[in-house]
C-alpha positions in Angstrom: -21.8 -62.0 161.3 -25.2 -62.5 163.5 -26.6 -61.7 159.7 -25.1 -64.2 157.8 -25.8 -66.5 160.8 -29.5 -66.0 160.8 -28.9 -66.6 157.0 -27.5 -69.9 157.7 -30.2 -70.8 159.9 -32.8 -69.9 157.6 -31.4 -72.1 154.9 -31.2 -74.7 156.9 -34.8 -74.5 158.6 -35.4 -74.3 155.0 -33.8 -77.4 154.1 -35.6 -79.6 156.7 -39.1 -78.4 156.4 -39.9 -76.5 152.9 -43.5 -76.2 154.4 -42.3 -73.5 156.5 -40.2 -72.1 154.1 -43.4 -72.3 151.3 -46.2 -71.5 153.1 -45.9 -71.0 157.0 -47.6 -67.8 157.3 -49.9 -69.5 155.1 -50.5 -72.4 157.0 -50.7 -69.9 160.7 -53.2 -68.0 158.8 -55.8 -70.3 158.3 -54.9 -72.8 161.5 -57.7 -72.6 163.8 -58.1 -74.2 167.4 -58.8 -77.3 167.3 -61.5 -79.2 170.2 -60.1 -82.7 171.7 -62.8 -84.1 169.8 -61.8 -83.0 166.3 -58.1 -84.2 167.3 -59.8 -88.0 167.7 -62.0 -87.4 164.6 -58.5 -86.0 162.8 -56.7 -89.2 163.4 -59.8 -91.5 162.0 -59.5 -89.3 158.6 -56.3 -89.2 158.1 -55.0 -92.8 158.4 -58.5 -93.6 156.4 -57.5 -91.1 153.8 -54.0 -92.0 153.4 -55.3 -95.7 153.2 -56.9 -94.6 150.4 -54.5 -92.8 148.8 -53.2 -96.3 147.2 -55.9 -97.3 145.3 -56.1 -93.9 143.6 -52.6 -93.7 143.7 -52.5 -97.5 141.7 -55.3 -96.3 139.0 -55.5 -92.1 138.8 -51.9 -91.4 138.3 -50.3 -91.1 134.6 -47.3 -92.6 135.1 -48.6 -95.6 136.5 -46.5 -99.2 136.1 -46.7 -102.5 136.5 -46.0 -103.8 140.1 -43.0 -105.8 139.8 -41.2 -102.3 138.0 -43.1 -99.7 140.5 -41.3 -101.7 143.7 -38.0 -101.4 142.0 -38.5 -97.9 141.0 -39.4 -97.3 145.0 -35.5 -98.5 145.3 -33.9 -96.6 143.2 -31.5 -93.6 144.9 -31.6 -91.5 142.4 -34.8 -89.5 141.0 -33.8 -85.8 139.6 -37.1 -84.1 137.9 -39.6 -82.9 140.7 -42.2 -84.7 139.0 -40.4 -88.0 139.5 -40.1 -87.2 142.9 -43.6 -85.9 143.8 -44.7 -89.6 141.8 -42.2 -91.9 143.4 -43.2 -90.5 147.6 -47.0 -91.3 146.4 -46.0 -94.7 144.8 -43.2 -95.3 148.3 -46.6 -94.6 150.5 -48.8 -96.6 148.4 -46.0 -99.9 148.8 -45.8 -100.2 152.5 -45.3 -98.1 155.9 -42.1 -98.7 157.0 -40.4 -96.2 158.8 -37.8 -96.7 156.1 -40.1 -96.4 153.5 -42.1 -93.2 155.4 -38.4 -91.4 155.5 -37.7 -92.3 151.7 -41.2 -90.3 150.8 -40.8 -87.6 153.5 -36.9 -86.8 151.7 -38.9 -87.2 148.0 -42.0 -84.9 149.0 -39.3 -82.7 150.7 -37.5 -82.0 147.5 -40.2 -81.8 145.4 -41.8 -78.9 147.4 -38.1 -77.1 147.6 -38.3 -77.3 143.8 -42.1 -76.5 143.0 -43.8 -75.1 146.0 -47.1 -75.9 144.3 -46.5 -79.8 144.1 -50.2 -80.3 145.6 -49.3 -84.3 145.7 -46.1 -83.8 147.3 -47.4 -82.0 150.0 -50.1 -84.3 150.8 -47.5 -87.4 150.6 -46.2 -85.2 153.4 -49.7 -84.9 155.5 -49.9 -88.9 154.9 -46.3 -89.3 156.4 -47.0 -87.2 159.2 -50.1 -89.1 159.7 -48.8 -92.7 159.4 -46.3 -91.3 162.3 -49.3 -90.2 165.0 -49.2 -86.5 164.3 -52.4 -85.8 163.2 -52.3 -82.1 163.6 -49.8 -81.2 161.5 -50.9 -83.7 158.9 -54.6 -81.9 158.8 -52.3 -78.4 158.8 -50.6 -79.6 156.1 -53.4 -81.2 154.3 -55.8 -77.7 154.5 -52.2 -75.6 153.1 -52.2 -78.1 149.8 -55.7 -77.6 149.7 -55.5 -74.1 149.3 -53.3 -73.5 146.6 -55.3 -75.1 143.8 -57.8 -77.1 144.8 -56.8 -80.1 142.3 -55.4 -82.7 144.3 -58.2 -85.5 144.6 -56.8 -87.5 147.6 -56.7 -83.9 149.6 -60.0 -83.1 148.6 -61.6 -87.1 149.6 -59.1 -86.4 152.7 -60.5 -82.9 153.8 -64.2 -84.1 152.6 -63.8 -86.7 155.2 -62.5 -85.2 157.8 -65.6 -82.5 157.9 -67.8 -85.8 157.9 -66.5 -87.1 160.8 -66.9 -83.3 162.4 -70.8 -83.2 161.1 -70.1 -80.2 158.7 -71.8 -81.1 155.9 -71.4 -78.2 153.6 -67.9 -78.2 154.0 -67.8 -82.2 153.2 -69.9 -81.8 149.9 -67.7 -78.5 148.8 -64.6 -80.8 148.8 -66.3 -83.9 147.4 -67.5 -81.0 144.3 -63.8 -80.3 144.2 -62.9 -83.7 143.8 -65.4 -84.5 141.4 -63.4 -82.0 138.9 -60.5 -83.4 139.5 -60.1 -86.6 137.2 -62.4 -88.8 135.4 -60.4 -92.1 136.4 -61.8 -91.1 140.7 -65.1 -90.5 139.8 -66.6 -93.7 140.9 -65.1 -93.6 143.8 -66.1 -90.1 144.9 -69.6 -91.0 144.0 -69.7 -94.1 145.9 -68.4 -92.1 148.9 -70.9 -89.9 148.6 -73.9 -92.3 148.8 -72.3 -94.0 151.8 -72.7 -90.6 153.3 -76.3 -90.4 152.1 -77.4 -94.0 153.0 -75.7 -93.5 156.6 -76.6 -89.8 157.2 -80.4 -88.7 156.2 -79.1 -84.8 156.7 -76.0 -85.5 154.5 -79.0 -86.3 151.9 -80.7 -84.0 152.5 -78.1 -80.9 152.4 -76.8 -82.7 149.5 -79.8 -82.0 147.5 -79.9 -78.2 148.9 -76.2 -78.1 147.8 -77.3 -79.3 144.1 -80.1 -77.0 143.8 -77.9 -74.1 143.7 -76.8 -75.7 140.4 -72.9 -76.3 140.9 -71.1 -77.3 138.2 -70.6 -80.6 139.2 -74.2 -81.2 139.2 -75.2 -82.3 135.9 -72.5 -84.7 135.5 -72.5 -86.3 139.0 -76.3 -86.3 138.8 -77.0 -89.2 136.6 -74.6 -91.3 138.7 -75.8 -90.8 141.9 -79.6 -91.8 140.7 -78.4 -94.8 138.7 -76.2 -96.3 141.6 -78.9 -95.2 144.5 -79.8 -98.3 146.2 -81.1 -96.3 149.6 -84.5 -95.3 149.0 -84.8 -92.8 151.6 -81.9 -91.3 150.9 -82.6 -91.1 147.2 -86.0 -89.5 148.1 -84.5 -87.0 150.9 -82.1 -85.8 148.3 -84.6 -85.0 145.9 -87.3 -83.6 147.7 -84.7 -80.9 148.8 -83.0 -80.6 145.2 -86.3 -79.7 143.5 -88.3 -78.8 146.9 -89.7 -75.5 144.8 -90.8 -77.5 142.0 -88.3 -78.7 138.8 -87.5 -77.1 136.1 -88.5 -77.7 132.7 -85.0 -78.5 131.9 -84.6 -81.1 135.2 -87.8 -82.8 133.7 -85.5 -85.7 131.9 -83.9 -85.9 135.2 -86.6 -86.2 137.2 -87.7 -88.8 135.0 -84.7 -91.3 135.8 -85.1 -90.2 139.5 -88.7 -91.4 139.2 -88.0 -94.5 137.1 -85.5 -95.3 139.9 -87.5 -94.6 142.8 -90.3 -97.1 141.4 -87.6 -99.9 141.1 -86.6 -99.7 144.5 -90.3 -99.6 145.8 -90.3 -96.1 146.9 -93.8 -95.2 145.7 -94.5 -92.8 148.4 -91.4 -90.7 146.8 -92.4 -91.1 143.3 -95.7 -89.3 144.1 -94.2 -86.7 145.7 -91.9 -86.2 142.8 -94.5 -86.6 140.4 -96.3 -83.3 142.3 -93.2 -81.3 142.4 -92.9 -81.6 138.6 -96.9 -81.1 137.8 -98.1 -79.2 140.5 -100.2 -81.0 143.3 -103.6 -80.0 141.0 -102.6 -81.2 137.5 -101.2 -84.4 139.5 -104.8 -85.0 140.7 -106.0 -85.7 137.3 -105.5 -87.3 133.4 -102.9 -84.7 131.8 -103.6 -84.0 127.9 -106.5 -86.5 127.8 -107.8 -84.8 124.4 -104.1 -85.2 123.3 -104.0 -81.7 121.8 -101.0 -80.4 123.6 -98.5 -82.1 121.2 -96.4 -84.2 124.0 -95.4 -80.9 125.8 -96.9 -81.9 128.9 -94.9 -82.9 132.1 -95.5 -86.6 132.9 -97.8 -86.9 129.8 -98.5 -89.7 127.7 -95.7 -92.4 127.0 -96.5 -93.5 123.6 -95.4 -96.4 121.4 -93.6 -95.8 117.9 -93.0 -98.8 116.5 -93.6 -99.9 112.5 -96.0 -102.5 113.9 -97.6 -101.5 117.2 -97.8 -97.5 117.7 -100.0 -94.1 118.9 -99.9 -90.7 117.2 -102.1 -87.9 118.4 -103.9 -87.0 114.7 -107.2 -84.8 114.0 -110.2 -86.5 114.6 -112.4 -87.4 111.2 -115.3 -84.9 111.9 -112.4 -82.0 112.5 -113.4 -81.2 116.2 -109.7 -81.6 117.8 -107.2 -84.5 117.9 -107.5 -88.5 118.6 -104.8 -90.8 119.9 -104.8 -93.2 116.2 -103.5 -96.7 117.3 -101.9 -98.9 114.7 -101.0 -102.9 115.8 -100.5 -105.6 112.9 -98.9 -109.2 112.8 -100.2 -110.5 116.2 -98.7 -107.1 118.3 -100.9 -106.2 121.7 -100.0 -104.7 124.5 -99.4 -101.2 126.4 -99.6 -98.1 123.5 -100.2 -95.4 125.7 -99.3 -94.8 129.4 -99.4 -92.3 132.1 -98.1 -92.2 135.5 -100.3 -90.6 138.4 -100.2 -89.9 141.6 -104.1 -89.6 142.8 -104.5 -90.0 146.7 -106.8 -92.4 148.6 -111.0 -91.6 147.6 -113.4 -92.6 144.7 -112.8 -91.5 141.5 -115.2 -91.7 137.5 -112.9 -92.6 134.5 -114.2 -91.8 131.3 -113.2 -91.9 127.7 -114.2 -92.6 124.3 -113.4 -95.2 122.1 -113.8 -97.1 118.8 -111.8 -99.3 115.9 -112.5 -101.0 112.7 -113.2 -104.7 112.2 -110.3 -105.9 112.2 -108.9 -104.8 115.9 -109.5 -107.8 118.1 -112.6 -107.8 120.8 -113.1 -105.3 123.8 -110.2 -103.6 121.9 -109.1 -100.8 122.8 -109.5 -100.4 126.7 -108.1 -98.2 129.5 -107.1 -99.9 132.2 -105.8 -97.9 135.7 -103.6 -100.0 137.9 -101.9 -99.6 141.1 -98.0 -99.1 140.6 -96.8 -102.8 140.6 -99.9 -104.2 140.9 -101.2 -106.6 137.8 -104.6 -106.5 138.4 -106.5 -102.9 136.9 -108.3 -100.8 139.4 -111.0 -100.0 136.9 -111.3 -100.6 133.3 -113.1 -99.7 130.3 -113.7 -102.0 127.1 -114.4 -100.7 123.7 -118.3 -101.0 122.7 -118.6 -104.1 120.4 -120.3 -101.8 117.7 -118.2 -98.7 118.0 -116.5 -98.7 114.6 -116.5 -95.4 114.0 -116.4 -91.8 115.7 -119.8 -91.0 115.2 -120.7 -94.5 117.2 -118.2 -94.1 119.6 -120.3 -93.5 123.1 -118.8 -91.9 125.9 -117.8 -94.7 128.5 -117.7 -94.5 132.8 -116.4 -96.6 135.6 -116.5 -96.0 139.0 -113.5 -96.9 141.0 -111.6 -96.5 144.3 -108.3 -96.1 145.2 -107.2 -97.7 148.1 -104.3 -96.7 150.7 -101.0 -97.9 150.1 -101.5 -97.1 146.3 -99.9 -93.5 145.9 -98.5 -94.0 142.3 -100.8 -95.7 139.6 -101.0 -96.1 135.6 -103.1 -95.0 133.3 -102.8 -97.6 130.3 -103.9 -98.2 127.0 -104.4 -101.1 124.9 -104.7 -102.5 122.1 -103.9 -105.5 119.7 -104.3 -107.6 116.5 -104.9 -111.0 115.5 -101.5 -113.0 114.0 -102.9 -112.8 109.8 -104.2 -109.1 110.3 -102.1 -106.8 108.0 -103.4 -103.9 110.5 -105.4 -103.0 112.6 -106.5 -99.5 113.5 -108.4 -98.0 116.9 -109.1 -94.3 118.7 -108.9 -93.5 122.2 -110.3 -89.7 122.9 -111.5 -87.6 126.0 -109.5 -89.6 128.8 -110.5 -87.9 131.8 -110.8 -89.2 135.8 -112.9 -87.0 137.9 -113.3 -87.2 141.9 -117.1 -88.4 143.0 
């Protein structure tokens, strides 16, 4: 009798709370004590995360209807596959927190768990009810115990990344948001906008997100690309990569690093873009014109950005007298402008630029010329003008300028130009043995 009582009781516990049933040695297992402190910080993340819950709940989940049918469905007393009922406590939440409606998604999730124990969305609809009803605790307890079955669920993972924010564990926080990012397609904006408001408000968030992404998670190469493109924090931009690529970056990060750099420079972050631009050449080869004989066949890191167009273009090709390679530029039909360029990142002292150039008759005056410019600035630094008769390699002189840069200039161009008049069919110039040299 006491047997079949203790039976009873244990059906019935079952009935009322298929978390114990499911997973309570689980959920003691892994329950740790708690401060006052993370109780307050508990509360915040919750009712934020359950708030959010109903915008992913309105635009992540596939059986998503139109609003007038998804409040009717809400109503209806009768919902038999657990699937339907895991869906229809989300949607309940997502419509309004009545006590009536909390009760209809509490009996939903309830039944869902009973009939698939791994119903990661039912048991977070249960973590929200508990935490639309003041109990924190258990809804954190019952958050981490979905959590730890798959790993899958997105609003657990924003939830639980979240809730380690507001306790200043940062590598806990960015572990969830990388499970979250592999959760759906449909969240990942966002996740990733979450994540910069963690950046632009937390400089050590930044920072220990780049740490996190140098260890090359999966998540990386796909979140990557959004994170530069939607930066609009400097600082944290340039705190995340400094500590991404602090040991230099990889010849495979160099496309990468090139939309970081692009993007620092639109936000005004020169001071960044220089230190990027010596973690990717080294702090020597960033001190100096890289491939200036242009003999290294565009392989260089932060080398020469050349123009390829029919009308207006540069191509490394061997010099007439055999002795190496010449940048050949080719402009017809009125084109002038920037062939060539190359970013730098020389510090503050006075510098020589050199180079050599010529063209035929029909390129138009002082044509071509290097110019070296501050980053955003449109006056050049320092120029040099092609002789008026260097028309061929054998009477093209070596040129020089002197020139300073100034502080507050850490990023400048290298550029060069060239052009045509409107009737020329085309016109052809040379550009060889770019080089700046400290004085």
């Amino acid at each position: 009798m006491l047997a079949d009582r203790a039976a009873a009781l244990r059906y019935a516990n079952r009935r009322q709370d298929p978390i114990a049933a499911f997973g309570r040695e689980a959920v003691m297992a892994s329950r740790r004590r708690i401060p006052k402190r993370r109780i307050v910080a508990a509360a915040v993340t919750c009712t934020v995360a359950a708030v959010l819950s109903v915008p992913i709940v309105l635009f992540t989940m596939p059986n998503v209807v139109p609003g007038t049918v998804r409040a009717q469905l809400v109503g209806l007393p009768l919902i038999v596959s657990p699937e339907a009922r895991e869906a229809a406590a989300a949607i309940a939440l997502a419509t309004d927190q009545s006590e009536e409606t909390l009760a209809r998604a509490e009996t939903w999730a309830n039944e869902a768990v009973l009939d698939d124990p791994l119903a990661e969305s039912a048991i977070r609809s249960l973590s929200f009810v508990n935490a639309y009803r003041g109990d924190d605790r258990k809804a954190m307890e019952i958050l981490r115990y979905g959590e730890s079955l798959s790993k899958r669920d997105l609003m657990t993972e924003l939830a639980l990344a979240l809730d380690a924010r507001q306790s200043g564990e940062n590598a806990a926080a960015i572990r969830h948001y990388g499970h979250a990012l592999g959760t759906t397609v449909r969240g990942y904006d966002l996740i990733v906008e979450q994540m910069l408001g963690s950046t632009g408000q937390d400089p050590d968030f930044a920072r220990d997100l780049g740490t996190a992404m140098a260890a090359r998670p999966g998540w990386r190469d796909r979140f990557l690309p959004f994170y530069i493109a939607r930066s609009q924090d400097p600082a944290a931009l340039g705190a995340t990569i400094a500590a991404m690529w602090e040991g230099g970056v990889p010849e495979g990060d160099r496309p990468m690093a090139m939309r970081a750099l692009a993007k620092m420079l639109a936000l005004g972050a020169t001071g960044d873009a220089a230190r990027l631009i010596r973690l990717v050449t080294g702090p020597s080869s960033a001190k100096q014109i890289r491939d200036g004989d242009f003999d290294k066949g565009g392989d260089t890191a932060f080398g020469w950005e050349l123009e390829r167009g029919a009308s207006f273009s540069a191509l490394p090709v061997p010099r007439e007298d055999g002795d190496g390679m010449v940048l050949e530029l080719n402009a017809s039909s009125g084109h002038a402008g920037t062939v060539a360029s190359q970013i730098l990142a020389l510090p503050p002292g006075s510098y020589r630029l050199s180079g050599r150039l010529w063209s035929d008759d029909k390129a138009d005056r002082g044509m071509p010329r290097i110019e070296l410019r501050c980053a955003g600035a449109d006056t050049p630094t320092a120029e040099l003008r092609k002789a008026e008769d260097a028309r061929s390699v054998a009477a093209a002189q070596a040129l020089s300028t002197g020139f300073v840069i100034p502080q507050g200039c850490p990023v400048q161009y290298v550029d060069v130009k060239f052009g045509s008049s409107l009737f020329v069919a085309n016109s052809q110039g040379w550009v060889d043995g770019i080089a700046i040299d400290p004085l």
